[in-house]
C-alpha positions as CSV (number, residue, x, y, z in Angstrom):
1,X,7.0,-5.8,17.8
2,X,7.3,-5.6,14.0
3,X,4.2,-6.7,12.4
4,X,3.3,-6.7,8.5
5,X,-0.2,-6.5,7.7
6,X,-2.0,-6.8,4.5
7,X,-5.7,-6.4,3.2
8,X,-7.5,-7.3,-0.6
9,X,-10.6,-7.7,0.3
10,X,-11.9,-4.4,-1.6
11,X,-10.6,-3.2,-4.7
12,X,-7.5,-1.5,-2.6
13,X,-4.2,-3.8,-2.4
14,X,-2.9,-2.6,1.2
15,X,0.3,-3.6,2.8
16,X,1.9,-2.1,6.0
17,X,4.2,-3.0,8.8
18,X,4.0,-1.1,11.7
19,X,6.2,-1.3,14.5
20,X,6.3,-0.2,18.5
21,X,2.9,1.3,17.3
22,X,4.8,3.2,14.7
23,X,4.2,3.5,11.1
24,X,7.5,1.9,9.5
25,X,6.0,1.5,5.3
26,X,2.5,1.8,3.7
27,X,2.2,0.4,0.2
28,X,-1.7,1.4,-1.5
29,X,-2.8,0.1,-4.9
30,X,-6.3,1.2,-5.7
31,X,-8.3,-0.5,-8.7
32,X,-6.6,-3.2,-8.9
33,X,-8.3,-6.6,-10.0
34,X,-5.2,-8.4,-9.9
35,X,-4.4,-8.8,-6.0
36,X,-2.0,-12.3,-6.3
37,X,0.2,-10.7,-9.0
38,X,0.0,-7.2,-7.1
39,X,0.5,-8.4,-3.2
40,X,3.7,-10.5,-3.7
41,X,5.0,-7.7,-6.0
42,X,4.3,-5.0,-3.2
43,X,6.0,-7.0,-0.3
44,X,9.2,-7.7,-1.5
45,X,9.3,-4.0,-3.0
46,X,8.5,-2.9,0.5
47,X,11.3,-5.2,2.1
48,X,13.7,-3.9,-0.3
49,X,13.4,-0.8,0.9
50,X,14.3,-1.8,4.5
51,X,16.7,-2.6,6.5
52,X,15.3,-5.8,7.9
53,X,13.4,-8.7,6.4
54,X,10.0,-10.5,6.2
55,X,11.8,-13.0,8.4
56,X,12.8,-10.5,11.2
57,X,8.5,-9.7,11.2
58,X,7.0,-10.9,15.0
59,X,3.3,-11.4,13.8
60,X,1.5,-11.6,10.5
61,X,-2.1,-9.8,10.2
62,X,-4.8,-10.1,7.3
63,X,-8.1,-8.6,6.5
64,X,-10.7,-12.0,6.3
65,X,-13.1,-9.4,5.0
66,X,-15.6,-9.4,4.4
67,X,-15.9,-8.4,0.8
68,X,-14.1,-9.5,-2.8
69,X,-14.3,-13.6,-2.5
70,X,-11.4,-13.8,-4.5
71,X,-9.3,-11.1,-2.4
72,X,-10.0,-12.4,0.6
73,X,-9.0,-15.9,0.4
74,X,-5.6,-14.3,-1.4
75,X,-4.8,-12.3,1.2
76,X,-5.5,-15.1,4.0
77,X,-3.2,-17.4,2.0
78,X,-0.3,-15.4,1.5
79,X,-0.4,-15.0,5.2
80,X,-0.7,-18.3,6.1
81,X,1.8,-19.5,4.1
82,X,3.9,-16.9,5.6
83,X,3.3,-18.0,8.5
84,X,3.8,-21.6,8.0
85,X,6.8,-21.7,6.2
86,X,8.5,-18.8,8.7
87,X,7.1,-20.4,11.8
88,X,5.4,-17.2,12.7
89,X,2.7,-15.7,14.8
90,X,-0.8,-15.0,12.8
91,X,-3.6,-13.1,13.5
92,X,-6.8,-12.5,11.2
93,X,-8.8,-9.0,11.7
94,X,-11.7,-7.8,10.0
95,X,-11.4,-5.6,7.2
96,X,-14.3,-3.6,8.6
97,X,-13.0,-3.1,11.6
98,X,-9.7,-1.7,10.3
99,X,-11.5,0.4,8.3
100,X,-12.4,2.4,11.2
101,X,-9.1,2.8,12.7
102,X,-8.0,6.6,13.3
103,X,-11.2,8.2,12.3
104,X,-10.7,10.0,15.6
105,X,-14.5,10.5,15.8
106,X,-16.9,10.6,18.5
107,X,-19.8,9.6,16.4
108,X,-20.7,5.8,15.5
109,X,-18.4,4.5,12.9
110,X,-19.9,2.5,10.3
111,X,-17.9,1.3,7.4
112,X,-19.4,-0.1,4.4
113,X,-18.8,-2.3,1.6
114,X,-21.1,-2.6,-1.6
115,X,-22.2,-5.5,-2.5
116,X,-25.0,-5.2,-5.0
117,X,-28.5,-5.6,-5.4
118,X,-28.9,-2.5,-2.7
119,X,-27.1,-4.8,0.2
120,X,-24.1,-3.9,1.8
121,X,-21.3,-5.5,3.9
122,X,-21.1,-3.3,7.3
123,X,-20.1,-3.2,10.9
124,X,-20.7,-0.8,13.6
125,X,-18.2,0.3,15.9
126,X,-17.2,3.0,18.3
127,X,-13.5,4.6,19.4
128,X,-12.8,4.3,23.0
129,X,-9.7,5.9,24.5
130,X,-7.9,5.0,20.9
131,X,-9.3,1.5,21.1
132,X,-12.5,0.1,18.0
133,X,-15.1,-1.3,20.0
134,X,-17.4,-3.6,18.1
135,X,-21.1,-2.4,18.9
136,X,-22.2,-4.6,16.0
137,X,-20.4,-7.6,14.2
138,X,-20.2,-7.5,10.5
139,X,-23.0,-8.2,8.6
140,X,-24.4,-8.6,4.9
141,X,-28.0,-6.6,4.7
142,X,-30.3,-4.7,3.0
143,X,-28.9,-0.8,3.2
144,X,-32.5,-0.1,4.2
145,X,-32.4,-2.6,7.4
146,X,-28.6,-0.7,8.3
147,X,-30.6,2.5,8.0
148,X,-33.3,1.4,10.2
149,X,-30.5,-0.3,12.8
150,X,-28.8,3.0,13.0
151,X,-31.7,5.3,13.6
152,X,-32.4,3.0,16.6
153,X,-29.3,3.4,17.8
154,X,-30.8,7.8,17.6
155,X,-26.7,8.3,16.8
156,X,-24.8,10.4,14.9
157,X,-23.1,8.4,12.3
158,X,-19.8,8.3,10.3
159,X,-19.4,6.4,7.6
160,X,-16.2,5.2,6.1
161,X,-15.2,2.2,3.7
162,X,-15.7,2.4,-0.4
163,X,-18.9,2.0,-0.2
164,X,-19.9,5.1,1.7
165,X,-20.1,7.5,-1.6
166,X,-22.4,5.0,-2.7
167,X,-24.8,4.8,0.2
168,X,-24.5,8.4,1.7
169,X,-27.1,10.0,0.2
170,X,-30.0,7.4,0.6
171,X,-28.1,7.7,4.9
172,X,-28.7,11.1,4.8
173,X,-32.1,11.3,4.4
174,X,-32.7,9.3,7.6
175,X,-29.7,10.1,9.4
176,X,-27.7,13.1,10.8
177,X,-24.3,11.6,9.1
178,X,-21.2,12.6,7.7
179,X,-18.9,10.4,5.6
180,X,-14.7,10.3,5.9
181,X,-12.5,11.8,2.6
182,X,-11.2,8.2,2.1
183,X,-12.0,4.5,2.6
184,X,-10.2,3.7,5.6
185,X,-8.1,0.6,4.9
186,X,-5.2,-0.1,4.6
187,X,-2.4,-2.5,5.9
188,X,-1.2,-0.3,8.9
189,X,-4.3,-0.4,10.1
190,X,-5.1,-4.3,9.7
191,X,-1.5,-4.3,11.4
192,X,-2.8,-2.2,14.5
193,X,-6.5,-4.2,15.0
194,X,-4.1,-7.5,15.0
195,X,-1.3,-6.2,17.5
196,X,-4.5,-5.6,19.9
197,X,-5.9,-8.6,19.2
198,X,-2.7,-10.3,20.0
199,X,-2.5,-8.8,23.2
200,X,-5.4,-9.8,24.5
201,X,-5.4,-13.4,23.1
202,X,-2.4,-13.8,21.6
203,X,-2.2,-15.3,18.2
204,X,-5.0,-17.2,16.1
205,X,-4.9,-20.9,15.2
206,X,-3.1,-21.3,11.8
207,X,-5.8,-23.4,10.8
208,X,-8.8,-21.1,12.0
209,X,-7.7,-18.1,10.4
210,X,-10.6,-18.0,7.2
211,X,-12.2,-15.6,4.8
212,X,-15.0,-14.6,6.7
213,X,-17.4,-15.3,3.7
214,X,-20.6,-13.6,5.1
215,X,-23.6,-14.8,2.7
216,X,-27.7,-14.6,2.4
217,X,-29.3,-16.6,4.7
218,X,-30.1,-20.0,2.7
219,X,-34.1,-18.3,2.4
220,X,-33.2,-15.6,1.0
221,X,-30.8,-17.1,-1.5
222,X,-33.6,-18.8,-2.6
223,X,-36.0,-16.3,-2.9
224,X,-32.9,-14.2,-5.1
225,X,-33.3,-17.5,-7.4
226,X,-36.8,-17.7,-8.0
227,X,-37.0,-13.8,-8.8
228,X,-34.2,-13.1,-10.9
């Protein structure tokens, strides 16, 4: 099974395709703002490359996020295009949850997103005979209420994503943790979450794959408004 996966829902532009569980092309653009112009460019320079084409792909994977509005819903819509025009399997993963692909670590997995005002996007997850278990769906909180989730949990923690150099100190103080060398995502990775997603459900509706948009709760967006 060839499958090309792509992720923009951070400041990284990510595409993969992975096949048989084998790493076939990785394509990584960090810092980047620019994710429409940057993801079309990156495919069809990846595809060049090759010896087979988008239309020779078996399933299509995308990070939904969360994370960058923008990114997300250009990522998602490539994909889905993609997939309707080329009459092909989909599959939408979270960004998170890629993130914490081949850590190879026996502690929690945490990845984290910034995003501002002291609150991060996160999810917690565990590796189980090379599997990501989802202990905790993503989220959008306080860092302070993930601190206090995590010392519950009395585990030892990794964080990953671009927003653990952000975070790690304020996690250290409460937590025994230690952080990966780099962010985690990347397309291969979105690819891999979706091929065993796809095996145990087969492929998402073409109309339900969405930018998983994870807001404020409606109370606290209005108490953001009356104090800023």
């Amino acid at each position: 099974m060839k499958i090309l996966g792509i992720d923009t829902s951070t400041m990284r532009t990510s595409v993969g395709i992975v096949e048989d569980d084998e790493i076939v092309a990785e394509y990584l653009l960090s810092g980047s703002r620019f994710h429409s112009e940057s993801i079309t460019e990156m495919i069809n320079d990846i595809f060049s490359k090759l010896d087979f084409t988008i239309n020779d792909i078996d399933l299509l994977a995308v990070g939904v996020g969360p994370g960058s509005f923008t990114g997300v819903r250009i990522a998602v819509t490539i994909q889905k295009t993609f997939a309707q025009f080329l009459k092909k399997d989909i599959c939408g993963v979270s960004s998170l949850k890629a993130m914490a692909v081949d850590t190879n670590s026996n502690r929690i997995i945490v990845p984290i997103v910034d995003a501002k005002r002291h609150r991060a996007y996160s999810g917690i997850y565990k590796e189980e005979n090379g599997k990501i278990i989802t202990l905790r769906e993503d989220d959008l909180k306080d860092v302070s209420e993930i601190i206090k989730e995590l010392k519950d949990l009395d585990k030892e923690i990794l964080l990953t994503g671009p927003g653990r150099k952000v975070f790690f100190d304020e996690f250290k103080e409460e937590l025994d943790v230690l952080m990966t060398n780099d962010m985690g995502l990347s397309g291969t990775k979105i690819a891999k979450i979706a091929k065993e997603k796809f095996e145990e459900s087969g492929s998402d509706n073409y109309f339900e794959v969405l930018p998983n948009y994870l807001r404020l709760s409606q109370a606290e967006r209005e108490y953001e408004k009356r104090n800023n």
